[in-house]
N, C-alpha and C positions, 0 to 999 in steps of 0.2 A: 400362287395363291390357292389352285384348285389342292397342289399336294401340301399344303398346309393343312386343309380344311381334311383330307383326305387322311393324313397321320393323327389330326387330333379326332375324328369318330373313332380312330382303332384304338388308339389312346383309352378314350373313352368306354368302351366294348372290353380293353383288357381289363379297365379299373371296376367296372361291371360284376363282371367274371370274378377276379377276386374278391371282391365283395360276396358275391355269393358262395364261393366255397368258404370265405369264413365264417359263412351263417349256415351254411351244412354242417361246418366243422364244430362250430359251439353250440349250436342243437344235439348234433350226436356225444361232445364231450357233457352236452348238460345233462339227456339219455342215461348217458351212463353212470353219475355220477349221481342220479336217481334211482336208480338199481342199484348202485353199491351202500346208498342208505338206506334203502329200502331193506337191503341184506343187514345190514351194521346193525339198524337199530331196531329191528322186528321184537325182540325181546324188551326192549325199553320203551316201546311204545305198547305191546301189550299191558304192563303197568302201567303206563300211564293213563291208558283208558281206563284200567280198574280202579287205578286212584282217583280220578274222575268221576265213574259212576259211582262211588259211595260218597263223595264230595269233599274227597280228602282236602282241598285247598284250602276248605272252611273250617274242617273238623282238627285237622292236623297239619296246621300252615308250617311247622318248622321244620316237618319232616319234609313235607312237601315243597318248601319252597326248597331245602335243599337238595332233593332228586333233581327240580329244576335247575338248578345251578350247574350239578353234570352233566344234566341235556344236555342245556344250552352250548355249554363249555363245548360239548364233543360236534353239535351241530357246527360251531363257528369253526374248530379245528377240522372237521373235514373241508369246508368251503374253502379254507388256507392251504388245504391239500397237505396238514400235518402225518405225523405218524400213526399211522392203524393201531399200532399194539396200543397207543398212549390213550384211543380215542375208545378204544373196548374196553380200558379200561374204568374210563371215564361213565361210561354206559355202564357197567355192572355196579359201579358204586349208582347211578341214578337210579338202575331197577331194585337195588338193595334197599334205598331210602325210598322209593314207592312202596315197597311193601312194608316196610315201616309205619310207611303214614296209612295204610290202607289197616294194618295191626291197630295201631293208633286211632283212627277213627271209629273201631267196632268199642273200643271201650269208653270213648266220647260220646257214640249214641246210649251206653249204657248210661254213662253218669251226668248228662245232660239233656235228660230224657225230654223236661218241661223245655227247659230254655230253646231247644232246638223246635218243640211245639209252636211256643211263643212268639219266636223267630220268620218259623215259617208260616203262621197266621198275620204276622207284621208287613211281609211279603206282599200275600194274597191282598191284602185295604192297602196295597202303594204306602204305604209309611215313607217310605224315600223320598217320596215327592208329593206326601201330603202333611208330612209331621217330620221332615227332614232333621232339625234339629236332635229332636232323642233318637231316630233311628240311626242317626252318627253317632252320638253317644253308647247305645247299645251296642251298635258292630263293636267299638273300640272296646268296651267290657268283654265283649265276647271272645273277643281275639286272646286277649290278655288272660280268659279264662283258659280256651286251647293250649295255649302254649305253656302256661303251666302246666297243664295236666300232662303234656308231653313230658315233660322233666320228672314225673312222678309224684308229684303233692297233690293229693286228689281233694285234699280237706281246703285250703285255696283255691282249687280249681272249682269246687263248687263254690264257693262265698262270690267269685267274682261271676259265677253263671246266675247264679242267683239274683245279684244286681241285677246284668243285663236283660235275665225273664222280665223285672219289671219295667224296664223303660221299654221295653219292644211292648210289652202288653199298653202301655202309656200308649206308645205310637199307633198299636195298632186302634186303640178309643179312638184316640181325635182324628184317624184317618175315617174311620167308620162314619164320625160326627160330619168330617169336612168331605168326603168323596162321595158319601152316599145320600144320608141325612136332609143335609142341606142346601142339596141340588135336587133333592125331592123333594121337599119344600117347596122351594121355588118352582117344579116343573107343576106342583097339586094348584099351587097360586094361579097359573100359566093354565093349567086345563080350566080354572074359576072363571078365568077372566074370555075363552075362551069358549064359554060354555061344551066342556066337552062329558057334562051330565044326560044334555039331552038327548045325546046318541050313543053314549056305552056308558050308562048307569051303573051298572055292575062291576066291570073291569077298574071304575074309577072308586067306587068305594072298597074293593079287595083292595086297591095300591092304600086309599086312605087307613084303614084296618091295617094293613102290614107295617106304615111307616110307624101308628100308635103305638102296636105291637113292641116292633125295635127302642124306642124313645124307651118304654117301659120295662124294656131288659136290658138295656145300657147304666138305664139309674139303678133299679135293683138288684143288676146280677155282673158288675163292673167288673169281677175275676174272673170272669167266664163267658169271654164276648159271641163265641162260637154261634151260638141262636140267632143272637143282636143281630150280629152281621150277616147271615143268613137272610134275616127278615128286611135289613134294609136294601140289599141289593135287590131281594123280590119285591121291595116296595119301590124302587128308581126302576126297574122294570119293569114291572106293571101300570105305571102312571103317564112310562112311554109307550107303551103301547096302547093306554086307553085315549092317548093323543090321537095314535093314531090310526085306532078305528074310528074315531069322528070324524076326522078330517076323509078317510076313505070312504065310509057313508056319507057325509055330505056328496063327495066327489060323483058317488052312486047316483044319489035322488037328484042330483043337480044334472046327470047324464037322462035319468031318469030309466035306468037299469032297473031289470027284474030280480027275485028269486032266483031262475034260474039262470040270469048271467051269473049271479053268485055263486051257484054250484059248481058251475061249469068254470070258474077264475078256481074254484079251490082245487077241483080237479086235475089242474094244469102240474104244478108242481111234483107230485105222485107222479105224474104219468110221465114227466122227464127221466124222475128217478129210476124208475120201471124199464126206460126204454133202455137208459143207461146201463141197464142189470139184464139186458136182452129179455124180460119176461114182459109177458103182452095184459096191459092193465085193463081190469073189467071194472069197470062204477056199477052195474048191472041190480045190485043187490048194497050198496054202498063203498064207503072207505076199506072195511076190512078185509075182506080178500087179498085185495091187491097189498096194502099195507103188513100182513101176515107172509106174504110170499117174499118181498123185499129184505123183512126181519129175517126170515130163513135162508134168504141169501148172504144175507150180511155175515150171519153166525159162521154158516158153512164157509164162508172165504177168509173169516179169523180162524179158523181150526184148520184150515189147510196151511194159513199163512204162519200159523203156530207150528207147524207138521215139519214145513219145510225150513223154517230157518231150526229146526232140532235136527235135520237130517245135517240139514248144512254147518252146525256146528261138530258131531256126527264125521261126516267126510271129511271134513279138516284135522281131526285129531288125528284116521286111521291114516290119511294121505301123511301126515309128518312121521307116525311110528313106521309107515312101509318107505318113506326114504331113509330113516335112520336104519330100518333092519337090511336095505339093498348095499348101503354102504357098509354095513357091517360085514356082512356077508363077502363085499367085494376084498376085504381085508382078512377073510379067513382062507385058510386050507379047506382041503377036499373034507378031511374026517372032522375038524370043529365043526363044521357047517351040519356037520347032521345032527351036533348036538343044539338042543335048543336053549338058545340064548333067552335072557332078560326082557328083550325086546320082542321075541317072538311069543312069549308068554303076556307080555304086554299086549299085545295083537289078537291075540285069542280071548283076551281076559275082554278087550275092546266089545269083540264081535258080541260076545256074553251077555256082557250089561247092555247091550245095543237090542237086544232081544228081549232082553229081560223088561224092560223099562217100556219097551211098546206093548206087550204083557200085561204087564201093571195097567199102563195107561189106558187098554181097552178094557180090565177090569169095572174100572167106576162111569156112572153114566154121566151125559154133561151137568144136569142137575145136581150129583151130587159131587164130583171133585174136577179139579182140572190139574192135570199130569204134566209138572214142567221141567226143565232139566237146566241147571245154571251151573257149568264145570262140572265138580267132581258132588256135585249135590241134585239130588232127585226132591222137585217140592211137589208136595200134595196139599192143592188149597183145597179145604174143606165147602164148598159153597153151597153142599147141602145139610151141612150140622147144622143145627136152629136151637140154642138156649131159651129158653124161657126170659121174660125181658128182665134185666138187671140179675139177673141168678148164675148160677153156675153150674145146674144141674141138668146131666144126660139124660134125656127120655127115652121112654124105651124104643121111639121109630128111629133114634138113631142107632140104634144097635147094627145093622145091617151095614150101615157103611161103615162102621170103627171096626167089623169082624173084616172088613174089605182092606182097611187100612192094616189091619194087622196079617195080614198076608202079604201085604205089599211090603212091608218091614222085613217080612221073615223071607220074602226074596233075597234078601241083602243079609247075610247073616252076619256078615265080618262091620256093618254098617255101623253108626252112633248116631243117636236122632236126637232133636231139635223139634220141642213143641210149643210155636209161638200162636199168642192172643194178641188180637186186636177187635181195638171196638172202633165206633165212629167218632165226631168228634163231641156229640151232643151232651152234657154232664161235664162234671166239673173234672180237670187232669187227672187229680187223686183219687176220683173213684172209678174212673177208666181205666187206670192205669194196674189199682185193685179189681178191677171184674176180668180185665184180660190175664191177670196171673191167673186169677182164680181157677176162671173156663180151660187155659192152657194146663195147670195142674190135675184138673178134674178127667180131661183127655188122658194126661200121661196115667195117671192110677188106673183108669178104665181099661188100659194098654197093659200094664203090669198085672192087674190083677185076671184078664183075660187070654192072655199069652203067658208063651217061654220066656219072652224078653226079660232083661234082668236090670234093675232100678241103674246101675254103673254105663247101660249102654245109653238109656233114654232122661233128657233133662227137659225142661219146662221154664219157657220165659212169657213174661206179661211186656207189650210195649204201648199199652195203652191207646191212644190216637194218634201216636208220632208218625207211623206209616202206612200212611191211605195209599190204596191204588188206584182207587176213584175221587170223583169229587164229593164234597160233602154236602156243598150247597144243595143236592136233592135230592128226595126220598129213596131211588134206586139207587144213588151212590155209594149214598151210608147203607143200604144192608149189603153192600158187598164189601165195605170199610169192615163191617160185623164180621169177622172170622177166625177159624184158629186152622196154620198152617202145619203142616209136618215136613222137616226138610231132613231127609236121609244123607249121610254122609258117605260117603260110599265107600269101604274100606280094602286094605290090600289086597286080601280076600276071594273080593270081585262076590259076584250073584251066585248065588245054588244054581 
């Protein structure tokens, strides 16, 4: 009995044991087979993040869904452990058709400038889940619009974008009406009944004034809900919050708290933030001090965080050109090798523009541009040009930064520029859409008639409201929505 029990623990200890070497063994076979996709598909998943980041899935679903199609295809044939050649190839046809769809998408934000507006305002009010009906109906025009325009018929491709502008605009009303509207309503009833007049008076009638507000630019101005909705979210927000300062002064007088318990509770929040940011908060003289140093910290840690993802982009180019030029080299003779290849001019051309571009970018102050870098394109947001409201015309304090810009151009001689307008969303599509050509045109003339530059290198587009980079719902938003960019294209060339 004892060597029964005695065979089966070893029994037991061997079947252990293999068990764990074959959980070593398909960990390290999984390892590796993670790194060989990691290798395979490094180029087809660069696309496919570009395709992504422009939104090609929406903008250009047939190209896009068929890049996806060879992914997928080559992801499944590696895990079946098929043939490499078959599965690269599979991959060049997906990153082929991503780039496709990515070509495809830039003349879908051209020719559906509104709809994509409409669309993404239909969004922002939940249409999905507050006016589900038409916003089903629109995705499906929409799509139907995309995939035309893929095939080449742009005169179809608008009629059916057209449709869908207006039932996404539909959706985006009754969202308005149902998500915002009429649950501030109900909350203005709830602060009535509530009496919450008699401790935030003020906060309750700005919510009552705002929801009026919205009511009477929904019925008056129904093509252009942009305000509307604006004013009713700041009316369903400020009607909660005048909930609930009442309820926290009640909560005060009912403790029977001072003044200065109140200072000292506002205090508290600042003073996390502050410790957070390692700087030592002073109330001494009030809010501002302390609140101005936190601002300056904030700024300062987006421009470094801007600095270093541009380097890190930056080191990733020269690290891939100095493995291709070490492998080169490893396949050359003694006497090729001194001549200079493609790739070592590539390399040198790198270091160039890698100078050049931090040059540029310490040229303008934070006030007036910010220096960014996206591939083979150098943007220069304008964020201290200021048009005159609704006009088009240069004044002369911006003379100093457009003579700034135009050095930064003439860096890049071999370059081709790209002078884009945008406004915010406030005003109706069409005259957005017209002040952002305008202002981008009035740049580009100001650029030709004051440089070398020659009309063949520099063009000018208007994209109206279609592409915020802030939000609009607030005063600060929209003037940084207000802008005309310049995006240099960076040519063979390379930089002077």
């Amino acid at each position: 009995m004892f060597q029964e029990q005695r065979y089966f623990k070893r029994a037991i200890v061997f079947a252990l044991a293999c068990l764990a070497i074959l959980f070593v063994a398909s960990v390290g076979s999984l390892a590796a087979q993670q790194e060989v996709k990691a290798v395979l598909f490094k180029e087809a998943n660069t696309a496919l993040q570009a395709a992504k980041k422009v939104n090609a899935e929406v903008l250009a679903p047939r190209n896009f869904g068929e890049a996806m199609k060879h992914y997928q295809e080559a992801e499944a044939d590696l895990q079946q452990g098929k043939n490499l050649d078959n599965i690269r190839t599979k991959l060049r046809a997906s990153s082929t058709a991503f780039q496709k769809a990515i070509d495809a998408t830039r003349l879908a934000e051209v020719t559906f400038t509104n709809s994509i507006k409409a669309r993404k305002d239909a969004q922002f009010t939940e249409s999905s889940k507050f006016a589900m009906p038409l916003w089903t109906e629109a995705e499906k025009k929409f799509n139907e619009a995309t995939g035309i325009l893929e095939t080449g018929n742009v005169n179809d491709a608008r009629k059916k974008a057209n449709e869908a502008e207006k039932l996404y605009r539909q959706a985006e009303l009754d969202a308005i009406k149902t998500n915002y509207l009429q649950e501030t309503w109900a909350l203005l009833k709830q602060a009535e009944q509530i009496k919450v007049k008699d401790h935030a008076p003020k906060t309750l009638l700005h919510a009552q004034q705002l929801a009026q507000q919205a009511e009477k630019e929904l019925n008056e101005n129904r093509y252009d809900t942009d305000v509307a909705r604006s004013l009713a979210r700041q009316a369903k927000q400020q009607t909660k919050h005048a909930i609930y300062l009442a309820n926290t002064i009640k909560q005060m007088q009912g403790e029977k708290q001072t003044w200065e318990d109140l200072m000292l509770a506002a205090e508290e929040p600042l003073q996390q933030i502050a410790e957070e940011t390692d700087l030592a908060a002073s109330f001494d003289s009030g809010f501002g001090k302390t609140t101005n140093e936190i601002i300056t910290y904030v700024t300062t840690y987006q421009d470094s965080v801007d600095r270093l993802s541009r380097d890190l982009d930056w080191y990733q180019q020269e690290s891939e050109l100095q493995e291709a030029r070490i492998a080169e080299l490893e396949q050359q003779s003694g006497s090729q090798a001194k001549e200079k290849s493609a790739l070592a001019q590539q390399l040198d051309m790198q270091a160039k523009t890698r100078e050049v571009f931090a040059k540029v970018e310490r040229s303008f102050r934070r006030d007036e541009a910010r220096v960014l870098r996206e591939g083979n394109d150098v943007i220069i947001r304008l964020v201290g040009l200021n048009f005159p409201s609704a006009k088009a015309t240069i004044e002369p304090q911006s003379y100093v930064l457009l003579t700034k810009v135009r050095d930064a151009i003439n860096a890049f001689p071999e370059s081709t520029v790209s002078v884009l307008g945008h406004t915010d969303s406030y005003g109706s599509d069409e005259k957005n859409l017209q002040l952002s050509n305008e202002r981008a045109e009035a740049v580009k003339q100001y650029l030709l008639a004051n440089s070398k530059v020659v009309a063949s290198r520099i063009a000018a587009f208007g994209y109206g409201e279609s592409k915020p980079i802030a939000s609009n719902e607030t005063a600060a938003g929209r003037d940084i929505n207000r802008r005309v960019e310049l995006i240099i294209h960076l040519g063979a060339g390379g930089p002077n």
